[in-house]
C-alpha positions as CSV (number, residue, x, y, z in Angstrom):
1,X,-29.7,-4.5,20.9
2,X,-31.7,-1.1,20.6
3,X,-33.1,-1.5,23.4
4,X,-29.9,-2.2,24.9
5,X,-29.0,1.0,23.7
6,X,-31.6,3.0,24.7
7,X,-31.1,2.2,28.2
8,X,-27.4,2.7,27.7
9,X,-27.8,6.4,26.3
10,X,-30.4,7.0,29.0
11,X,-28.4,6.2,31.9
12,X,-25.2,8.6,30.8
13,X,-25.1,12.0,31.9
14,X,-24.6,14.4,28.7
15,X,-21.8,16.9,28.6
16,X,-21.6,19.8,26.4
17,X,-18.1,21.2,26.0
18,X,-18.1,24.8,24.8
19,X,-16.1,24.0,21.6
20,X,-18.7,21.6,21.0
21,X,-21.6,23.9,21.1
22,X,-19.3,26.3,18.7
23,X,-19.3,23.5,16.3
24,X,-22.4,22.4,16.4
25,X,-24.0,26.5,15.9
26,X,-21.2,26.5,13.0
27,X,-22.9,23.4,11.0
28,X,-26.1,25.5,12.0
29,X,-24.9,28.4,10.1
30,X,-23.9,26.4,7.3
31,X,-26.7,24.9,6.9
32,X,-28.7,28.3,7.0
33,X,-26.4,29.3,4.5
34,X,-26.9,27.0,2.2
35,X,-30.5,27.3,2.4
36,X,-29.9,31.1,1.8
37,X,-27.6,30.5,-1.0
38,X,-30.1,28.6,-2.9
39,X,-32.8,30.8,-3.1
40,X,-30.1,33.8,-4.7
41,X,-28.9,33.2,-8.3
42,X,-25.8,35.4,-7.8
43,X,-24.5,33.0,-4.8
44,X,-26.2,29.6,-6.6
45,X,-23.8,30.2,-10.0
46,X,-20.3,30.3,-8.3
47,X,-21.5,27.1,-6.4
48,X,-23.1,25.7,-9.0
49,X,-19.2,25.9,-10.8
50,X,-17.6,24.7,-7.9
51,X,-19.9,21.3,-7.6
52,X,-19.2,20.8,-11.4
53,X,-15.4,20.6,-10.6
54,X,-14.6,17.2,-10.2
55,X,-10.9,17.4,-7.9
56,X,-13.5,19.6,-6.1
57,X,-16.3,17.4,-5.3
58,X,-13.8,14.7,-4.4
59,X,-12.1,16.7,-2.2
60,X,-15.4,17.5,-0.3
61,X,-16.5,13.6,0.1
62,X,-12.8,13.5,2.0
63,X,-14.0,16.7,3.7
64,X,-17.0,15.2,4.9
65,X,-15.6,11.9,5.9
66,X,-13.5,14.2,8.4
67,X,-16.2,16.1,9.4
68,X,-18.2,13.6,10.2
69,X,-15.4,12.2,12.7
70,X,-15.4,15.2,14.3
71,X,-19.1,15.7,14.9
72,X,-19.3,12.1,16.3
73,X,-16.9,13.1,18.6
74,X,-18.3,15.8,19.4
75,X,-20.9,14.4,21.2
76,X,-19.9,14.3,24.7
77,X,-21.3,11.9,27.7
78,X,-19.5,10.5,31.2
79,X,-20.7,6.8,32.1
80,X,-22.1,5.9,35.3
81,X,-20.7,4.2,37.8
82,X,-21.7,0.9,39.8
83,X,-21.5,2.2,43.4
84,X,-24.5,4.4,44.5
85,X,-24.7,7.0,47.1
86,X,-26.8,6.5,50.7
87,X,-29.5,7.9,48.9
88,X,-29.6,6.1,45.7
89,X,-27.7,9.4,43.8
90,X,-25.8,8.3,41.0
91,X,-22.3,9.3,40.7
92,X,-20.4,9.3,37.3
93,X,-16.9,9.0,36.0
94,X,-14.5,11.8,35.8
95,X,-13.8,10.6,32.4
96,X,-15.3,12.5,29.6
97,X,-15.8,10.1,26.8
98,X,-17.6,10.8,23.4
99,X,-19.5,8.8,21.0
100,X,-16.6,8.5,18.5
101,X,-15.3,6.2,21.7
102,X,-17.7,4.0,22.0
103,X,-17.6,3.2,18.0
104,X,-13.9,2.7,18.8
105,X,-14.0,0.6,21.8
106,X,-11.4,-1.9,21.4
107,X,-8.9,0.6,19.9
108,X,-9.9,3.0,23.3
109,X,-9.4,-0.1,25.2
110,X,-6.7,-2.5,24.4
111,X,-3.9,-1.3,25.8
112,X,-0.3,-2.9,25.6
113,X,2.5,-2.3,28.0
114,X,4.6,-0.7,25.8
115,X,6.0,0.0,22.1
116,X,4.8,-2.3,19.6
117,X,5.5,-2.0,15.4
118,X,2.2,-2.2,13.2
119,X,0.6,-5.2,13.0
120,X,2.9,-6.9,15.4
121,X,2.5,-9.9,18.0
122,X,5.5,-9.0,19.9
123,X,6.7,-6.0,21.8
124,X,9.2,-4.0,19.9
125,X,11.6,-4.2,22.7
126,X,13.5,-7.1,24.5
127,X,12.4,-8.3,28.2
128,X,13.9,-10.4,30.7
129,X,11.3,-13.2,30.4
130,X,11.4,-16.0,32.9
131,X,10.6,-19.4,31.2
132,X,8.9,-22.1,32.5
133,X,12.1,-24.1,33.6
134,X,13.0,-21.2,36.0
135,X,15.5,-19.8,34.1
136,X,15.2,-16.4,32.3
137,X,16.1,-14.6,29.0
138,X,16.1,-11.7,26.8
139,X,13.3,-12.5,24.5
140,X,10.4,-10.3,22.8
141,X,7.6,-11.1,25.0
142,X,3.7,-11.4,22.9
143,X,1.2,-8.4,23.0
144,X,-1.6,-8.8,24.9
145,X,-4.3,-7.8,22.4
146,X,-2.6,-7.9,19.0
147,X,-2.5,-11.1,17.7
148,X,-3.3,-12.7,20.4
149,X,-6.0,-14.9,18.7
150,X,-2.9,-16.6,17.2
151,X,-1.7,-19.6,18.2
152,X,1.7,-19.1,16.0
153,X,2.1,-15.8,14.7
154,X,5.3,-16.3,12.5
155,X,3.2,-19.0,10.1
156,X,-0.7,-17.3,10.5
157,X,-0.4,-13.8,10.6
158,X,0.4,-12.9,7.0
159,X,-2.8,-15.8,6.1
160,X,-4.9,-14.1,8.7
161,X,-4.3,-10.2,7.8
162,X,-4.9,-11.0,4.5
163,X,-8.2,-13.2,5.1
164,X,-9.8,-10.4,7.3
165,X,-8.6,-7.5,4.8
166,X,-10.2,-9.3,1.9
167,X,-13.6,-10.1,4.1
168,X,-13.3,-5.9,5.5
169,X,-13.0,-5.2,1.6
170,X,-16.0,-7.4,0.2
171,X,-18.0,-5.7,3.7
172,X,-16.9,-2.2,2.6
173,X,-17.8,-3.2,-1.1
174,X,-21.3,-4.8,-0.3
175,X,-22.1,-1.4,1.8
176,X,-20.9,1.0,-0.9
177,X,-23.3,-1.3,-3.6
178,X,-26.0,-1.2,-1.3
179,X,-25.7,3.3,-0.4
180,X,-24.8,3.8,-4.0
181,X,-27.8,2.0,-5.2
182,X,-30.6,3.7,-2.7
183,X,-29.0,6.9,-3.6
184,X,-29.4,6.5,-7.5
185,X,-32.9,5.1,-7.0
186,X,-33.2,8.6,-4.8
187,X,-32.0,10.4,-7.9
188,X,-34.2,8.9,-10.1
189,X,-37.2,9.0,-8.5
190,X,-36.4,13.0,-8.0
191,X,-35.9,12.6,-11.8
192,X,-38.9,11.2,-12.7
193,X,-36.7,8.5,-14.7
194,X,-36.0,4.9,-14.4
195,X,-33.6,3.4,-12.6
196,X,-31.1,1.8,-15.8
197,X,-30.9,5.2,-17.1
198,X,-30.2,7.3,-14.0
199,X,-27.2,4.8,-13.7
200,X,-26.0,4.9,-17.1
201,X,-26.4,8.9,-16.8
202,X,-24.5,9.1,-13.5
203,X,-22.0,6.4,-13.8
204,X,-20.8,8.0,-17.5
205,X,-20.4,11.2,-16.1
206,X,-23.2,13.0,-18.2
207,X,-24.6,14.8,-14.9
208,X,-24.0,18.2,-14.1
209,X,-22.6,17.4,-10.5
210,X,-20.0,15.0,-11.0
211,X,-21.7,12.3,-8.6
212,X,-19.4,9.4,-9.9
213,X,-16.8,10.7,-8.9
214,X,-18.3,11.6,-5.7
215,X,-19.2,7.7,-5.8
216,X,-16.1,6.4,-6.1
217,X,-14.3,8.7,-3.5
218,X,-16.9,7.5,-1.1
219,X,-16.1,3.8,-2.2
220,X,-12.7,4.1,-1.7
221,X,-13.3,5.4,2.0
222,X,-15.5,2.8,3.2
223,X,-13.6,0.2,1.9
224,X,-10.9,1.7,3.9
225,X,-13.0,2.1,6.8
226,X,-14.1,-1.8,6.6
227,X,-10.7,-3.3,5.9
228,X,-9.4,-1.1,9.2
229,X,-12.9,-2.2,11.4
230,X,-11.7,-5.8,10.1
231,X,-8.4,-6.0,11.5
232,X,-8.1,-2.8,14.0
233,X,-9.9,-5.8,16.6
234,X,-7.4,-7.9,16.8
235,X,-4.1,-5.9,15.6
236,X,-2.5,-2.4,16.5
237,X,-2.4,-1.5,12.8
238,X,-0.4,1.9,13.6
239,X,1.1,0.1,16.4
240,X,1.4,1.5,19.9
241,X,3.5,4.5,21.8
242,X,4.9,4.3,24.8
243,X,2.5,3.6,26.9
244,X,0.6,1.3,25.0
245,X,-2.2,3.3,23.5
246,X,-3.3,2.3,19.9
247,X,-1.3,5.0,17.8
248,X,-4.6,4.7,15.1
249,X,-7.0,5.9,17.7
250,X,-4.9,8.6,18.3
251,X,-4.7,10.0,15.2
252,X,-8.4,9.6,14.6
253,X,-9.3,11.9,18.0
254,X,-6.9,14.1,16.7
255,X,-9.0,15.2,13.5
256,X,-11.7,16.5,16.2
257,X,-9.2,19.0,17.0
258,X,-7.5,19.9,13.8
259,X,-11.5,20.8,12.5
260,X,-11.7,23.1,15.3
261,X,-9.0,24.6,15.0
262,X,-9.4,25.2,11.1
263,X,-12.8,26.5,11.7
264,X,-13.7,28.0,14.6
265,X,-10.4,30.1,14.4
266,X,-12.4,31.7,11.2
267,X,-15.2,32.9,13.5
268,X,-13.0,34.9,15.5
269,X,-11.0,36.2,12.7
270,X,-14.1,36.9,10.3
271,X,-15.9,40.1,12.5
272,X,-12.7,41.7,12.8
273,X,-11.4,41.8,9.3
274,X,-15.0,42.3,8.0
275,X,-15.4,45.4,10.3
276,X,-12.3,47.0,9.9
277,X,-11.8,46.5,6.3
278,X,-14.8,47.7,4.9
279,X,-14.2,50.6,7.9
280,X,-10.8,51.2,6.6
281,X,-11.2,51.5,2.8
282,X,-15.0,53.4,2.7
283,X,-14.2,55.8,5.6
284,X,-10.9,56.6,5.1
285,X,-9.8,59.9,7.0
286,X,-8.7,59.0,10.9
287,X,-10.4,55.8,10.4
288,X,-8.2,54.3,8.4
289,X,-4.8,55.8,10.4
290,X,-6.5,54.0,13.4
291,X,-6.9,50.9,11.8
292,X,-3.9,50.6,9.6
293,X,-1.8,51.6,13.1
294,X,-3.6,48.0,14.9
295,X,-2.6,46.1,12.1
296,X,0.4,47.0,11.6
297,X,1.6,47.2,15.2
298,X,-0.1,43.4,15.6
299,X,1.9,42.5,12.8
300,X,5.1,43.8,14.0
301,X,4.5,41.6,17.7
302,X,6.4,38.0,16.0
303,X,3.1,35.6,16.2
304,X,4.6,32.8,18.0
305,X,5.7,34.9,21.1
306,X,2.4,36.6,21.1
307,X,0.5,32.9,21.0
308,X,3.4,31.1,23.6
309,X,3.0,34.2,25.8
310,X,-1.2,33.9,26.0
311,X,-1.6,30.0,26.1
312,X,1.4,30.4,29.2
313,X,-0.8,32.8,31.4
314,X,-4.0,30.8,30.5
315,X,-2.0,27.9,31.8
316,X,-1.7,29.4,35.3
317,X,-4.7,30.7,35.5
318,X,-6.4,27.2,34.9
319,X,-3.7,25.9,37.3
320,X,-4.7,28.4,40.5
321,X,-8.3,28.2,40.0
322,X,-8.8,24.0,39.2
323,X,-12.2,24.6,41.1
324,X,-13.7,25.8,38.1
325,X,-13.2,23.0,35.8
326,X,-15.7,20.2,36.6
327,X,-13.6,17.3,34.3
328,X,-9.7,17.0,32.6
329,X,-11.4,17.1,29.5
330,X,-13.2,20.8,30.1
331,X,-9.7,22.2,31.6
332,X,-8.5,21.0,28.4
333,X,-11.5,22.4,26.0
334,X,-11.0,25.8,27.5
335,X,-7.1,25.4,26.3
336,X,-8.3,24.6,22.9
337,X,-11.4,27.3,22.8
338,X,-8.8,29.6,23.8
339,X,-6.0,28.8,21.2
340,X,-8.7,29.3,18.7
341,X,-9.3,32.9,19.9
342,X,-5.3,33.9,19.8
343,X,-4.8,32.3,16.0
344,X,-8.0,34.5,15.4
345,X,-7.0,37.6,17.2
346,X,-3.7,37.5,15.1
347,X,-4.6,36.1,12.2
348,X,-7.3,39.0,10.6
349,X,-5.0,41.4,9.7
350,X,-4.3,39.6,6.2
351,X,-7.7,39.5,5.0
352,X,-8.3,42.9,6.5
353,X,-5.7,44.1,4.2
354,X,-7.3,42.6,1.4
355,X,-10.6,44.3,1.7
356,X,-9.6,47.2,2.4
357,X,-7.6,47.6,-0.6
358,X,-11.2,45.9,-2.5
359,X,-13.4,48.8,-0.4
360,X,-10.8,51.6,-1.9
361,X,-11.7,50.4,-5.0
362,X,-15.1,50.0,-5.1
363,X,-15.5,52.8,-3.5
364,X,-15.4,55.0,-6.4
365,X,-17.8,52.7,-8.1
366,X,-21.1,55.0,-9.2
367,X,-23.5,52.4,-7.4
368,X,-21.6,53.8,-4.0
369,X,-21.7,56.9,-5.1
370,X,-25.2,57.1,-6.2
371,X,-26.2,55.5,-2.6
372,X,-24.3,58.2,-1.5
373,X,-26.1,60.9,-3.4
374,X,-29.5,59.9,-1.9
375,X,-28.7,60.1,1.6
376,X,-28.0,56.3,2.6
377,X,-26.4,56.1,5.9
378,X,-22.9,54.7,5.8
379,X,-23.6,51.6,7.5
380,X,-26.3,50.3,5.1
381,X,-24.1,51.4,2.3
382,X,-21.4,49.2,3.8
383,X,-23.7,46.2,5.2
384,X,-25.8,46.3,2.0
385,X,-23.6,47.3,-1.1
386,X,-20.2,46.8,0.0
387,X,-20.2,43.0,1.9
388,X,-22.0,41.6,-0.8
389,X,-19.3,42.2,-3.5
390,X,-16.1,41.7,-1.0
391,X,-17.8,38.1,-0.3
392,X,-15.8,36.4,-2.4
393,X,-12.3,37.4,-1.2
394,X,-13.5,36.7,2.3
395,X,-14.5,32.9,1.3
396,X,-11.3,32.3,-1.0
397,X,-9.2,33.7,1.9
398,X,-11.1,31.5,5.1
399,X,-10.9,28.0,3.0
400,X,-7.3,28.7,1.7
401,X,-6.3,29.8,5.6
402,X,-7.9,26.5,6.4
403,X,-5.0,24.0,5.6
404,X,-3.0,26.5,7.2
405,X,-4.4,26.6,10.4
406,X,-4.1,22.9,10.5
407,X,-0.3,22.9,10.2
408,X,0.0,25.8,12.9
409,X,-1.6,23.8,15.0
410,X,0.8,21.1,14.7
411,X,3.5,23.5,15.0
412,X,2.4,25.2,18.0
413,X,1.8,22.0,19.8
414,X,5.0,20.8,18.8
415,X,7.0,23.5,20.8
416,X,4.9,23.0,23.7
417,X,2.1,25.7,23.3
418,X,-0.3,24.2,21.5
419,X,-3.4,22.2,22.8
420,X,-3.1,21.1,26.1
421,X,-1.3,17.8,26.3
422,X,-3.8,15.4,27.3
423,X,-6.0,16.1,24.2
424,X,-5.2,14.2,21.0
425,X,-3.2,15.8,18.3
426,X,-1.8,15.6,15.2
427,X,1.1,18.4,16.7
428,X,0.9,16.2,20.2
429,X,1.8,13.2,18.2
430,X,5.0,14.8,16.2
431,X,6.3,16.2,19.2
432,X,6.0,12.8,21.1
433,X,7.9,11.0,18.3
434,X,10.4,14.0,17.7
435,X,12.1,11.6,20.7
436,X,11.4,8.3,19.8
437,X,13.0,9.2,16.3
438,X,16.3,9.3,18.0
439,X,16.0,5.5,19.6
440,X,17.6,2.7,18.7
441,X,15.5,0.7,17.0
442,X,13.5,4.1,15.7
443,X,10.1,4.2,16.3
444,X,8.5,6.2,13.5
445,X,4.9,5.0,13.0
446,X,3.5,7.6,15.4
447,X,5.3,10.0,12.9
448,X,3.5,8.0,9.7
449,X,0.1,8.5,11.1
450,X,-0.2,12.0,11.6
451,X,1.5,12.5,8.7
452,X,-0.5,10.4,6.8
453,X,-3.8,12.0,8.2
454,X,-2.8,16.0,8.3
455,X,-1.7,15.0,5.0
456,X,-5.3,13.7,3.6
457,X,-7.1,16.6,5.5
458,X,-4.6,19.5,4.0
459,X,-4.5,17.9,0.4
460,X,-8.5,17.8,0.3
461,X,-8.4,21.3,1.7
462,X,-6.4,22.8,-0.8
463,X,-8.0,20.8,-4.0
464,X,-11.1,21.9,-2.6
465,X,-9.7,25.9,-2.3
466,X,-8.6,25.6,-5.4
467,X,-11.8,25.0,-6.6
468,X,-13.9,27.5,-4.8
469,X,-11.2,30.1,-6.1
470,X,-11.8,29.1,-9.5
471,X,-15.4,29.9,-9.3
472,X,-15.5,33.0,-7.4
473,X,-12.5,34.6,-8.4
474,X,-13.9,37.8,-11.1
475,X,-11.1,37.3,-12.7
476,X,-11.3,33.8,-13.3
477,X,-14.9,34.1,-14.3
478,X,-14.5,37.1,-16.9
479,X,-11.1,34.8,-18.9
């Protein structure tokens, strides 16, 4: 089977969106952040609070569990196909697939004809059926893929669900036994302690890090994540939209995009506040009349006619020049990349604001002002004296705009000028079930699942701000 796989990998042809390179620097800055962080006691204390907090820490096991989604898919290839050119050239598919799709094959691939409720064997709609006698009917004709494996569905599908959740729970339980325990041994062997005690210490909650809580979060999940491998082979456990597609594999590609959205909108926005805020409050004079006069005047434009207005031209342009996109899914990317540069364009002027107002203040402050006295050029005073101690506004303000950004993306695509509508979304999915609300019988599981999902991301988001607040905010820290 590795082998297998080898030659598999080695016969695709890579592709490397541009939002995927953006993510992949971003967990490179991260990282080099944290390695920074840890070797400066000022930046290690603040984290050190915020891993002791235990809503915290379980928020950011959900946070990784997303993240983790979205780097797998990520990872971008297109399959080769069978026939060869005269001169043995390979040729490969127009279709862009990632690595998160081949871990979800039969969701990707089984396919019904039409609307079908979760877990059901039937379509959710009545078809004129001809019978085997030549006559026909109005009956609710069996799914192709879910539950097909049964031979009556009305007297073994409740036995069977239940049978394969309880063997995906006992799977999900043996695997978290199995992680939990090499990662205890890993702490006590760190430890220099046995293995008993290291248990007892981290199952009791005596450790600094909360790491049972941490444990049980990540229990819960791949529980969850076994029960749904378990039965997401053999029934649509979201059901299916109109076309067919498997409504849960829709709203896991759509976490890829709600991440990007979320973060790399913060790279855009982050230069521009940074610069002009610090700008605005230390230099004051014509400086700051410039700068206030931007904001103000890009505050003043109403956001959504500014976004609709941008995405719309990008739209033709894309149209009249298809040449230069290679694949659906890079015409697509560049929509995304691009609706992360106009919620970032119009989204600094908040945080701006904010440190400008922090800049005024410290300003006066006689470590400033004794920089000042020696001759230190404005910009080191800035870079060196002023971004350090404005550092924590910016990172209360970025992971508290984060659940934001998440629900504007939803909103945006559900007016039509979101994400472009071929990529998977959260706000694609709402706006695709904003009509099938209104038929008769309703169909409202494509609703459930993105609520259900933007619901988890935004609630882990917010516990986990709350958290990072609490430890960085000076108030907090001098009560």
């Amino acid at each position: 089977m590795l082998m297998e796989g080898m030659a598999y990998f080695s016969s695709v042809k890579p592709v490397l969106l541009k939002t995927d390179a953006l993510i992949f620097m971003l967990l490179a800055v991260i990282i080099a952040f944290g390695a920074y962080a840890r070797g400066k006691a000022y930046l290690r204390a603040p984290w050190r609070k915020v891993f002791s907090s235990r809503t915290g820490m379980v928020a950011a096991v959900v946070i990784v569990f997303y993240g983790t989604v979205a780097l797998l898919d990520s990872i971008h290839m297109r399959e080769p196909l069978e026939n060869k050119g005269h001169d043995g050239e390979t040729f490969y598919s127009v279709e862009v697939i990632s690595l998160l799709d081949l871990m979800l094959g039969p969701l990707k691939t089984q396919v019904e004809k039409t609307y079908s409720a979760p877990f059901a064997t039937h379509l959710y709609a009545k078809e004129t059926v001809e019978l085997p006698d030549g006559s026909s009917a109005r009956l609710y004709p069996r799914l192709e893929y879910g539950g097909a494996h049964l031979e009556d569905p009305q007297r073994d599908k409740g036995r069977d669900i239940l049978l394969r959740s309880l063997s995906g729970a006992g799977a999900g339980l043996l695997a978290w036994v199995a992680l939990g325990a090499l990662f205890i041994w890993g702490m006590a062997r760190r430890a220099r302690a046995s293995f008993s005690v290291t248990l007892k210490q981290i199952l009791g909650g005596r450790t600094a890090i909360p790491w049972h809580m941490m444990l049980y979060t990540a229990g819960v999940f791949l529980v969850l994540i076994a029960v749904i491998a378990s039965l997401a082979g053999h029934y649509h456990i979201f059901g299916t939209d109109k076309v067919g597609n498997d409504v849960l594999y829709q709203a896991i590609k759509s976490i890829r995009t709600a991440l990007v959205i979320g973060t790399l909108t913060t790279l855009v926005m982050l230069p521009f506040a940074l610069l002009f805020g610090i700008m605005a409050g230390y230099l004051r004079g014509w400086v700051d009349d410039v700068i206030q006069y931007l904001y103000t005047t890009l505050n003043s434009i109403p956001g959504i006619l500014l976004i609709a207005s941008a995405i719309l031209m990008l739209q033709v342009y894309i149209d009249t020049h298809p040449d230069l996109f290679e694949t659906d899914a890079a015409r697509a990317d560049m929509r995304l990349l691009f609706l992360c540069i106009i919620l970032g364009v119009t989204s600094w002027t908040g945080l701006c604001r904010l440190l400008r107002g922090e800049t005024m203040k410290m300003r006066a402050a006689e470590f400033v002002q004794a920089a000042s006295a020696f001759g230190v050029r404005h910009s080191r005073i800035m870079s060196r004296h002023l971004l350090p101690n404005v550092m924590h506004i910016v990172l209360i303000t970025v992971v508290l705009d984060f659940s934001g950004l998440v629900l504007a993306e939803a909103i945006l695509s559900y007016v039509g000028v979101g994400v472009d509508p071929s990529m998977h979304s959260w706000g694609n999915m709402i706006n695709g079930a904003r009509l099938e609300m209104a038929r008769d019988p309703m169909v409202w599981w494509s609703l459930l699942a993105a609520f259900v999902f933007m619901f988890i991301l935004v609630l882990a988001a917010n516990l986990f701000s709350d958290a990072v607040r609490d430890a960085f905010d000076p108030r907090t820290l001098s009560r």
